[in-house]
C-alpha positions as CSV (number, residue, x, y, z in Angstrom):
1,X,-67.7,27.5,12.8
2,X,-68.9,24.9,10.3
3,X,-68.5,26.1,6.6
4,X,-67.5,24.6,3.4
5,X,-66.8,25.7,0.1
6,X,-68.6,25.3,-3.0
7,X,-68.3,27.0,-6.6
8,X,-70.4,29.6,-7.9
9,X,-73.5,29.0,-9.7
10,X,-76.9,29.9,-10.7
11,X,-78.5,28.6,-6.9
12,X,-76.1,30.9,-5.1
13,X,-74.9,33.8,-7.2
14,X,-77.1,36.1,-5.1
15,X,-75.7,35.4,-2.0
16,X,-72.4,35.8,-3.5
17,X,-73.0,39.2,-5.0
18,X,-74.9,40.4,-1.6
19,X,-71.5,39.6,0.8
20,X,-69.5,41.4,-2.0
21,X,-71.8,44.7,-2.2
22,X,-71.3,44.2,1.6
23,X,-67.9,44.1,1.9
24,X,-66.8,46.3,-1.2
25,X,-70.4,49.1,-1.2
26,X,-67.6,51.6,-3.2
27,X,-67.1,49.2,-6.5
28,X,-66.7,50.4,-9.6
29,X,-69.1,49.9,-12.6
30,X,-66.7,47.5,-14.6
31,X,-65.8,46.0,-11.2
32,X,-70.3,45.3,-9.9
33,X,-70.6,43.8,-13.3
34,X,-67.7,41.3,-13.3
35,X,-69.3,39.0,-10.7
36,X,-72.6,39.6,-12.2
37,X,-71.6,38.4,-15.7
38,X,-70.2,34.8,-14.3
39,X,-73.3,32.9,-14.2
40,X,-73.3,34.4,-18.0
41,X,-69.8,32.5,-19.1
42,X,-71.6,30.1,-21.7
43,X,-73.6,33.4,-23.3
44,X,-72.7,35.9,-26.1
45,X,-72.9,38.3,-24.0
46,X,-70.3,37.2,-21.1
47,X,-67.7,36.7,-24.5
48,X,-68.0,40.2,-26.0
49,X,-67.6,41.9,-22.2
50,X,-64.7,39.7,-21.5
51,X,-63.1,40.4,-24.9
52,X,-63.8,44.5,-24.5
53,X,-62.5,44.2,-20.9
54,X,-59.9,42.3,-21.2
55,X,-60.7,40.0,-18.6
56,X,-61.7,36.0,-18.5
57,X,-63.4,35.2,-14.8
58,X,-61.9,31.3,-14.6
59,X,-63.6,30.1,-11.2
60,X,-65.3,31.2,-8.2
61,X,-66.2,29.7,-4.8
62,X,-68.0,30.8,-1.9
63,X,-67.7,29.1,1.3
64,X,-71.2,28.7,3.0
65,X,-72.7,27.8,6.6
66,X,-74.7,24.9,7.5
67,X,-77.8,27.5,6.5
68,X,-76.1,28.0,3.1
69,X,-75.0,32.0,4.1
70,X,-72.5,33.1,2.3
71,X,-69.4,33.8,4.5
72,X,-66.9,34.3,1.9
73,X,-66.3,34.7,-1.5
74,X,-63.1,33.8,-4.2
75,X,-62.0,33.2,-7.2
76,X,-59.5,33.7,-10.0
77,X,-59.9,35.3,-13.4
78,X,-56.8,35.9,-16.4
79,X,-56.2,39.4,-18.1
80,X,-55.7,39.7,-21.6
81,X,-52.2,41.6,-20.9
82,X,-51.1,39.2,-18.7
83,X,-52.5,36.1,-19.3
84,X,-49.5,34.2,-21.0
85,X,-48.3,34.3,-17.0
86,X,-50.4,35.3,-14.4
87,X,-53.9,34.3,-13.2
88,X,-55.4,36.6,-10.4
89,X,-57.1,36.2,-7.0
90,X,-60.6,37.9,-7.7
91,X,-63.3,39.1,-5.3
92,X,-61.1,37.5,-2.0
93,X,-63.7,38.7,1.0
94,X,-65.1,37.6,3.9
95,X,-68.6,38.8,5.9
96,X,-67.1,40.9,8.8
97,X,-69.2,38.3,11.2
98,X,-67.0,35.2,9.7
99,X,-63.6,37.0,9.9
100,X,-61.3,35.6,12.4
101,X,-62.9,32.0,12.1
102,X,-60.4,30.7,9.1
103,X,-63.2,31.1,6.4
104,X,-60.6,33.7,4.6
105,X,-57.5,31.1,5.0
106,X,-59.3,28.2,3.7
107,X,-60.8,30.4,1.0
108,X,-57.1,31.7,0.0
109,X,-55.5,28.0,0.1
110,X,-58.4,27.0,-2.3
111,X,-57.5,29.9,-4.5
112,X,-54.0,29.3,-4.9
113,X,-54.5,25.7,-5.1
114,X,-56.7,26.1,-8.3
115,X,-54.4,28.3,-9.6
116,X,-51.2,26.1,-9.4
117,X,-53.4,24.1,-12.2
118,X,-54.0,27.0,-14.7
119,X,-50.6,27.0,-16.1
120,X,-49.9,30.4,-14.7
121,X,-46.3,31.2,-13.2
122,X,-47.7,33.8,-10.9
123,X,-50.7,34.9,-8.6
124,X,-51.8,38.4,-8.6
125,X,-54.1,40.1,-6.8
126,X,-55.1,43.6,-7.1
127,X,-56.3,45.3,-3.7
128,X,-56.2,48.3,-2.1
129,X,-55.4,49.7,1.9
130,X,-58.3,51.8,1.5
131,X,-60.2,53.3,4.6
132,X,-63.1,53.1,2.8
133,X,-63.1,49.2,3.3
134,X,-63.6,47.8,6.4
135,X,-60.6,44.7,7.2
136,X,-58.5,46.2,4.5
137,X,-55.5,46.3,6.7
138,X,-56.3,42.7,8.1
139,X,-56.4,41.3,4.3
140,X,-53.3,42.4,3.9
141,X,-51.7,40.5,6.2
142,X,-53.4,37.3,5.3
143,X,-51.5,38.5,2.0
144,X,-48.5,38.1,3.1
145,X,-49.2,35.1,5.4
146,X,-49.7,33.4,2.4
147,X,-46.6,34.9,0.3
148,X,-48.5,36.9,-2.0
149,X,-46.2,39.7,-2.0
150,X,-45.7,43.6,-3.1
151,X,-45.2,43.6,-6.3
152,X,-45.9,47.7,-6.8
153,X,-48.3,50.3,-5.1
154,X,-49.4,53.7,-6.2
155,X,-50.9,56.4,-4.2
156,X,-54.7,57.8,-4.6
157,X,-57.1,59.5,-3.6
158,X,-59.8,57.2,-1.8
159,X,-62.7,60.1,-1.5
160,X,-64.3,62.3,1.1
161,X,-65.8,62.0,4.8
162,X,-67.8,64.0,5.3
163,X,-69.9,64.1,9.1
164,X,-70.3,66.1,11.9
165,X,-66.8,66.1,12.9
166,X,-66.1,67.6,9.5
167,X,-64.8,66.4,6.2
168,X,-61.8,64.1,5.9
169,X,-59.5,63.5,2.7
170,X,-58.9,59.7,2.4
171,X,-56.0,58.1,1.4
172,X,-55.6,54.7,-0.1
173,X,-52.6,52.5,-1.8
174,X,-53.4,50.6,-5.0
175,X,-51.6,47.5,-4.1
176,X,-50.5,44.6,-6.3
177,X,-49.7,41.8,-5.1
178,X,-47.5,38.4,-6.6
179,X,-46.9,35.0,-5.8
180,X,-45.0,32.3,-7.9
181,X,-47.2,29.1,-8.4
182,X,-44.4,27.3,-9.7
């Protein structure tokens, strides 16, 4: 599979927020807004969200097909409580039809290279084991693959199933993850 991977911008945001409603459909409201407020970085707007949340979105990338179809999606952002000495992997997915190909190794190695150059000590990323998300389990070994490792986890509750075989309770683990840049 021929990909390659390109940053984030006004010609491809769309794509890039389609493959993550794809991959994550059970965001947040703080977390469907993040993404959309990076092609708003320059703007008013994208500072007074970032200051109330906390949160400054550094990069993103996507890697795309020869068709320019998004296959994956990256990037790293700072928290305000943190930020002195950790940057974080943000919105790490890949299309279920591109996993398996390397687009979510190449993706990762781009990551962490990018971050080596922020000044951080440390890599975070915040994920979950959640049944609710397809490749959960797979991500986290590509986690550890790349020696981001568990740095804590808490237990919660991940929702209801409900179909015709009844409704299920689902379980998930609010994983962070660390890796030292340095």
């Amino acid at each position: 599979m021929k990909y390659r991977i390109v940053p984030v911008d006004h010609s491809n945001i769309s794509k890039a927020r389609a493959l993550v409603d794809t991959v994550f459909p059970h965001q947040s409201p703080a977390e469907r807004i993040s993404l959309r407020l990076y092609t708003l970085k320059s703007g008013w707007t994208y500072r007074f969200l970032s200051w109330v949340f906390g949160a400054d979105l550094l990069a993103f990338w996507i890697a795309v097909d020869e068709s320019g179809e998004a296959l994956g999606i990256s990037g790293l952002y700072r928290l305000r409580k943190d930020g002195h000495e950790a940057v974080w992997l943000g919105w790490y997915a890949v299309h279920p039809s591109a996993r398996g190909k390397g687009v979510g190794g190449a993706l990762l190695r781009h990551a962490i290279q990018a971050a080596r150059y922020t000044g951080g000590k440390y890599l975070r990323l915040y994920t979950s084991d959640s049944e609710l998300i397809e490749g959960s389990g797979d991500a986290q070994g590509v986690y550890e693959k790349y020696g981001l490792k568990v740095k804590s986890v808490k237990a919660v509750y991940g929702g209801l199933l409900i179909n015709r075989d009844g409704v299920k309770v689902l379980k998930a683990n609010k994983i962070i993850r660390e890796m030292p840049l340095r």
